[in-house]
Backbone as ProteinMPNN parsed JSONL, in Angstrom:
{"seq_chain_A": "XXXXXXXXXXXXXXXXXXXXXXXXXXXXXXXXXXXXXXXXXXXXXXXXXXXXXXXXXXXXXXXXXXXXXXXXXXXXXXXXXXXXXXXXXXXXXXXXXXXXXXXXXX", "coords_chain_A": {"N_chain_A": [[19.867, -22.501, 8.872], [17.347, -22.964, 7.924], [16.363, -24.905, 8.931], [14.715, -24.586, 11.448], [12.735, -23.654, 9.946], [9.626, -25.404, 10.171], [9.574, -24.914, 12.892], [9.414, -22.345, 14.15], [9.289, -20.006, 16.448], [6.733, -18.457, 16.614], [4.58, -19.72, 15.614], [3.061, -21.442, 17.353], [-0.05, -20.985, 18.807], [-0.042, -18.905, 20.469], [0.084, -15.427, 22.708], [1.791, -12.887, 21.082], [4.0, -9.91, 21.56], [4.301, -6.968, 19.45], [6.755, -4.489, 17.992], [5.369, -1.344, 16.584], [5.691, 1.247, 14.627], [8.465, 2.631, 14.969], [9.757, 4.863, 13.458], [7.976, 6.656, 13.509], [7.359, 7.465, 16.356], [10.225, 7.934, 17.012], [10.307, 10.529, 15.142], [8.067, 12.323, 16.274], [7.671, 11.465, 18.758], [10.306, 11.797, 20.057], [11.737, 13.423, 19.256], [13.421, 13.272, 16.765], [15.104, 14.085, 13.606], [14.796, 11.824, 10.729], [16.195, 11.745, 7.817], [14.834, 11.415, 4.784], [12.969, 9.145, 5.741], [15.083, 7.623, 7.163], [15.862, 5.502, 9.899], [17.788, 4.178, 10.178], [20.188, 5.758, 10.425], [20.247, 7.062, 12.294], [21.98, 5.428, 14.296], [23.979, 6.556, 14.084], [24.679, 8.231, 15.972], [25.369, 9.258, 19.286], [22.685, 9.892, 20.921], [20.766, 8.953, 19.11], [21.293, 6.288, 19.272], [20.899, 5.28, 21.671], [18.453, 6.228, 22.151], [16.788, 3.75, 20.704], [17.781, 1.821, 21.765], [16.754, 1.904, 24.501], [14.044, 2.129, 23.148], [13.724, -0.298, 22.223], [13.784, -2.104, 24.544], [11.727, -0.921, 26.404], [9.819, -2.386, 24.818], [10.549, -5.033, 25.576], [10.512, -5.54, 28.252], [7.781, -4.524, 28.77], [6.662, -7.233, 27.273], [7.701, -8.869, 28.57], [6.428, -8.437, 31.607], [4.415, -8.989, 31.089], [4.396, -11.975, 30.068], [4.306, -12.866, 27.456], [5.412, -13.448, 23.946], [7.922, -11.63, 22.099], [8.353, -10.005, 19.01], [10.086, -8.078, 17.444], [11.224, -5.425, 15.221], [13.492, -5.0, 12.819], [16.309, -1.418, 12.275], [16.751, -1.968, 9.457], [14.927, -0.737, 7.576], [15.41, 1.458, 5.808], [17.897, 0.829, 4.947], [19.372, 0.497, 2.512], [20.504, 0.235, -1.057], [19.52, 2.567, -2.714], [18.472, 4.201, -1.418], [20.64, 4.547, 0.675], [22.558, 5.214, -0.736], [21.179, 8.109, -1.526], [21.763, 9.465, 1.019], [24.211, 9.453, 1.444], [25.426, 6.844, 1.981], [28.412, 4.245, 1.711], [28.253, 1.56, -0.22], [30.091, -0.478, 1.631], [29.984, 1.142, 3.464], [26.669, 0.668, 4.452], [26.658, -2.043, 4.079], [27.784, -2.074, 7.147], [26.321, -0.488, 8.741], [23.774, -1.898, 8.276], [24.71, -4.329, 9.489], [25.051, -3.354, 12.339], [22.579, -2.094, 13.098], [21.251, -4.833, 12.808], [22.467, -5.861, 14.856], [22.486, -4.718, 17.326], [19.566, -4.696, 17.676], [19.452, -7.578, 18.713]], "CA_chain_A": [[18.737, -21.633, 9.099], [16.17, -24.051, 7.624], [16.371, -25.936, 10.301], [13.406, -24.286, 11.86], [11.349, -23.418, 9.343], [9.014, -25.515, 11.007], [9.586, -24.69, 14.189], [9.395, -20.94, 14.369], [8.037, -19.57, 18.05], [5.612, -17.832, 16.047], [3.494, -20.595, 14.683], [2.281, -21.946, 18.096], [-1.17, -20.39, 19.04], [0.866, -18.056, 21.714], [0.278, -13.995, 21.915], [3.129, -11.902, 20.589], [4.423, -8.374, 21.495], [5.381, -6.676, 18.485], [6.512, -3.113, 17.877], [5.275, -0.561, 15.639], [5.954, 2.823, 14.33], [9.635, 2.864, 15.051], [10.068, 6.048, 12.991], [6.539, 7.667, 14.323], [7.807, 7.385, 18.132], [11.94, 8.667, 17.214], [9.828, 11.94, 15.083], [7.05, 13.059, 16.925], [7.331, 11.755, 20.432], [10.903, 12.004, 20.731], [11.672, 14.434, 18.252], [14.227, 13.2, 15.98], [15.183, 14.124, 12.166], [14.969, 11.38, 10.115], [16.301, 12.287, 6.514], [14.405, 10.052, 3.875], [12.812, 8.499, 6.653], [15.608, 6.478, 7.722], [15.93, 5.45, 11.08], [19.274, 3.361, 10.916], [21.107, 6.555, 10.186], [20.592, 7.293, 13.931], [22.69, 4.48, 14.714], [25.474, 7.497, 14.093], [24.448, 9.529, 16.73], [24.498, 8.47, 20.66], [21.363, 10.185, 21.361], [19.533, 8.26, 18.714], [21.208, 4.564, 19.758], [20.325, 5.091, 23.187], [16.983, 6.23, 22.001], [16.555, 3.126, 19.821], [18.249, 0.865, 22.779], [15.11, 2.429, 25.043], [12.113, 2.092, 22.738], [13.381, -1.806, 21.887], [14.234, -1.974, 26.024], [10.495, -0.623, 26.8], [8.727, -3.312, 24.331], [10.862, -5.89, 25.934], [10.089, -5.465, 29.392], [5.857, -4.697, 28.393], [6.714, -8.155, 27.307], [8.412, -10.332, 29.967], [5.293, -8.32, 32.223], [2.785, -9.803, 30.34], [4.677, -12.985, 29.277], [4.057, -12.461, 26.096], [6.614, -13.341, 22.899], [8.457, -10.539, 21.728], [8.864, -10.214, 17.703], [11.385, -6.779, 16.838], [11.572, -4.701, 13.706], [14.741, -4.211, 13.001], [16.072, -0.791, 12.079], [17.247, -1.858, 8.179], [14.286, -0.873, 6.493], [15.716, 2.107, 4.192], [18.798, 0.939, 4.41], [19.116, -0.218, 0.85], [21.41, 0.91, -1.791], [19.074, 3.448, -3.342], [18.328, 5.112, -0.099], [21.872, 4.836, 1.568], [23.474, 6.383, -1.626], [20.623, 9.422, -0.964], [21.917, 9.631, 2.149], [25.872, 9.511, 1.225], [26.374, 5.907, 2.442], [29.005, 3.63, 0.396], [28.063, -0.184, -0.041], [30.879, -0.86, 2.652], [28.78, 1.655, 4.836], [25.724, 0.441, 4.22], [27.02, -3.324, 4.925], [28.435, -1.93, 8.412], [24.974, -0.178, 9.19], [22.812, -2.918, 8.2], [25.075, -5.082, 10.842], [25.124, -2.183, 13.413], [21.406, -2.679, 13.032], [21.101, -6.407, 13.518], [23.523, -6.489, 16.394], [21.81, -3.784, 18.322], [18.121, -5.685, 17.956], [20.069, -8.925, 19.105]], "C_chain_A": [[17.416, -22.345, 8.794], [15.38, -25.184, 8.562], [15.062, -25.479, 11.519], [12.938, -23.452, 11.561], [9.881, -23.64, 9.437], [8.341, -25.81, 12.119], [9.953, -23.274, 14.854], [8.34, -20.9, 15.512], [7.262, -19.11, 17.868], [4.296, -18.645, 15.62], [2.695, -21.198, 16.133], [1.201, -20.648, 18.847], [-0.999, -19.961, 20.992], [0.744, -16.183, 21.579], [2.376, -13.78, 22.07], [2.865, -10.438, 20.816], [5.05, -7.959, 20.314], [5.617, -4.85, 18.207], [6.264, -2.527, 16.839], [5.231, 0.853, 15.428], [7.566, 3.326, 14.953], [9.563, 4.27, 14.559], [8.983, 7.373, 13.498], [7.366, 8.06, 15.405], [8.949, 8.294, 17.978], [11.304, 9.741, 16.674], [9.409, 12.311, 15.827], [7.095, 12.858, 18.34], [8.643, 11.796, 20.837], [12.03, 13.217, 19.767], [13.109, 14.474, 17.745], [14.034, 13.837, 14.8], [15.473, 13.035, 11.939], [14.678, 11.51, 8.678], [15.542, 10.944, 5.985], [14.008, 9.214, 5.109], [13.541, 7.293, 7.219], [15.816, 6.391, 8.955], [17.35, 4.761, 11.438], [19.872, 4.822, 10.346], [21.166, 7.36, 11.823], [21.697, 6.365, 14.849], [24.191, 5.35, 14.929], [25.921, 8.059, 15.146], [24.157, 8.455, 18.454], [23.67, 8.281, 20.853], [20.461, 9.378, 20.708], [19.881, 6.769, 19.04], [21.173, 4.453, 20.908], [19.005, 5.308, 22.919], [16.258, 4.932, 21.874], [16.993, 1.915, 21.09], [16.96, 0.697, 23.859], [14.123, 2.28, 24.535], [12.772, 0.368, 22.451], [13.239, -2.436, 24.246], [12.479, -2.148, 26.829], [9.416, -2.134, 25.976], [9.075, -4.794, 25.23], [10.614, -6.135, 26.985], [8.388, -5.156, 29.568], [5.693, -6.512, 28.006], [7.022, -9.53, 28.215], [7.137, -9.517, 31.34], [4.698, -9.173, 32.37], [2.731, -11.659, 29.771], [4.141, -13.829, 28.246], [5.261, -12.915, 25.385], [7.031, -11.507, 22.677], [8.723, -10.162, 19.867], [9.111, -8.39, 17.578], [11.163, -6.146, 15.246], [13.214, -4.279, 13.959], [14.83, -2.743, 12.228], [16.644, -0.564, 9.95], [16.085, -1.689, 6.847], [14.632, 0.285, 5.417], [17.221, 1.916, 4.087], [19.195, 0.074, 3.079], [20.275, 0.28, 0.014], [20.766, 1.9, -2.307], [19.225, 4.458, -2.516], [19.683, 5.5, 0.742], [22.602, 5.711, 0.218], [22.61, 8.305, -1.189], [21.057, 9.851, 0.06], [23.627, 9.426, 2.335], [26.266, 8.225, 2.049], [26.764, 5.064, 1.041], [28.702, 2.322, 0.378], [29.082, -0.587, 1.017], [30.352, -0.083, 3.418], [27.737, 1.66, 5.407], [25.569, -1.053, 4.639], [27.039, -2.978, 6.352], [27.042, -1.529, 9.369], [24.29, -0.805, 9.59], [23.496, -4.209, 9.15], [24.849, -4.603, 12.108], [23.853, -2.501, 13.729], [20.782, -4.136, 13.85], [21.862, -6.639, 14.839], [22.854, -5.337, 17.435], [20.267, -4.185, 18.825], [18.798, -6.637, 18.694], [20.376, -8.326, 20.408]], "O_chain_A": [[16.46, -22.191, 9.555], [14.367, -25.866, 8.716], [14.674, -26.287, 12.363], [12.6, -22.502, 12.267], [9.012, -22.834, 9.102], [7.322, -26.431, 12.422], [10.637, -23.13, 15.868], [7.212, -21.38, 15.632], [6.532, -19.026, 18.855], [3.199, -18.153, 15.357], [1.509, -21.438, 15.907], [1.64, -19.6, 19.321], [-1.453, -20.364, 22.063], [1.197, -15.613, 20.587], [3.401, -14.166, 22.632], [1.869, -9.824, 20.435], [6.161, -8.396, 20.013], [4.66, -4.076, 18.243], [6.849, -2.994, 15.862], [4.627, 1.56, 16.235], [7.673, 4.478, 15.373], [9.231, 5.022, 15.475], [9.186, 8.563, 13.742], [8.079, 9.055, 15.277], [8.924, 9.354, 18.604], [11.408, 10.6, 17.55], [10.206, 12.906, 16.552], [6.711, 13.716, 19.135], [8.688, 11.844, 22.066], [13.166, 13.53, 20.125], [13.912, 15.348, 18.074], [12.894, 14.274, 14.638], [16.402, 12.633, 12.641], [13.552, 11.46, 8.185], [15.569, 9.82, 6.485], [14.924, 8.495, 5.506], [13.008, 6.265, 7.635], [16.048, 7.523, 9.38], [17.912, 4.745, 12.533], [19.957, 4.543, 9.15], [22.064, 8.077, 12.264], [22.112, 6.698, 15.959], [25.163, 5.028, 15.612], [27.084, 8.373, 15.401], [23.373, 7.553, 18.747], [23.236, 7.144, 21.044], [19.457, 8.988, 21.304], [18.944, 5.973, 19.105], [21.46, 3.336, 21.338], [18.245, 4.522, 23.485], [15.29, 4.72, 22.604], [16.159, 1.011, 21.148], [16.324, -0.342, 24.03], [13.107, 2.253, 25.23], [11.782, -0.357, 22.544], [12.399, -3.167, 24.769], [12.088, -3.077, 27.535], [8.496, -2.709, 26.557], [8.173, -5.57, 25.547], [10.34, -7.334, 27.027], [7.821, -5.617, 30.559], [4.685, -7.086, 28.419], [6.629, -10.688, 28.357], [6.997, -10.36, 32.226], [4.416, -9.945, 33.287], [1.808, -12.354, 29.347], [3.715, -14.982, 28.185], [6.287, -12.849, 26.062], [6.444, -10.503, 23.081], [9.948, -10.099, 19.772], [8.157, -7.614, 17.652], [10.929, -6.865, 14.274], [13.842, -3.624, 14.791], [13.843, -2.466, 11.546], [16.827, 0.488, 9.337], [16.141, -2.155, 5.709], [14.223, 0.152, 4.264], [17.867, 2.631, 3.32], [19.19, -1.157, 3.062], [21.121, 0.85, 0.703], [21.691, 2.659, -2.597], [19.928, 5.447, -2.723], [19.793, 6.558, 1.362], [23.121, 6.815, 0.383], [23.183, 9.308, -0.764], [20.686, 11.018, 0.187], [24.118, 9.258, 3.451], [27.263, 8.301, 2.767], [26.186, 4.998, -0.043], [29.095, 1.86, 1.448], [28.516, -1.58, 1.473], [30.107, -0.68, 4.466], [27.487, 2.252, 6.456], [24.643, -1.412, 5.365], [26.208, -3.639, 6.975], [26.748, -2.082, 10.43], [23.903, -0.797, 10.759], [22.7, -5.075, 9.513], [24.461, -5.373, 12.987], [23.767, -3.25, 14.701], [20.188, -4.372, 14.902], [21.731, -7.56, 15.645], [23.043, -5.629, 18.616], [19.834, -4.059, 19.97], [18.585, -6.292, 19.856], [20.945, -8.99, 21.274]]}, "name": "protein", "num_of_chains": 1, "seq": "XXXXXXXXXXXXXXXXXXXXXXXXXXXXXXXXXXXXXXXXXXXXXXXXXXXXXXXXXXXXXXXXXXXXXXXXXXXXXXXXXXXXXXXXXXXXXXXXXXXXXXXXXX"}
């Protein structure tokens, strides 16, 4: 992984697409529940990983438009151990998530 540290596509004086408000967009404009504002707990539910397949889908294609970079949020930001126990996941469910996650950005 070190191996391009420096040589990240980010560092050359190139724009970038990046998305923001993941959790804004799945509440209010497409009118999810997210408990404890988590957003990988949609990963459960079709409706929200087709949602989540569609809003990364939409930045990606505003991008290859504009040919533009692309840089992603993934969706593991409450998944944590504090937050996944609030939310009844077990450290082996919370591993599986936080992959579910990464392999769905990818």
């Amino acid at each position: 992984m070190t191996q391009y540290r420096n040589r990240l596509p980010q560092l050359p004086k190139c724009l970038f697409l990046t998305d923001g408000g993941t959790e804004t967009e799945l509440i209010y404009t497409l009118g999810f529940e997210l408990p404890c504002f988590a957003s990988f707990h949609l990963l459960n539910d079709p409706k929200g990983y087709a949602a989540i397949q569609d809003y990364y889908r939409r930045h990606a294609e505003i991008a290859n438009r504009y040919k533009v970079g692309l840089i992603l949020d993934s969706l593991t930001y409450r998944a944590s151990t504090d937050w996944g126990k609030e939310l009844g996941y077990s450290k082996q469910g919370l591993d599986e998530i936080n992959h579910a996650a990464i392999n769905l950005l990818r």
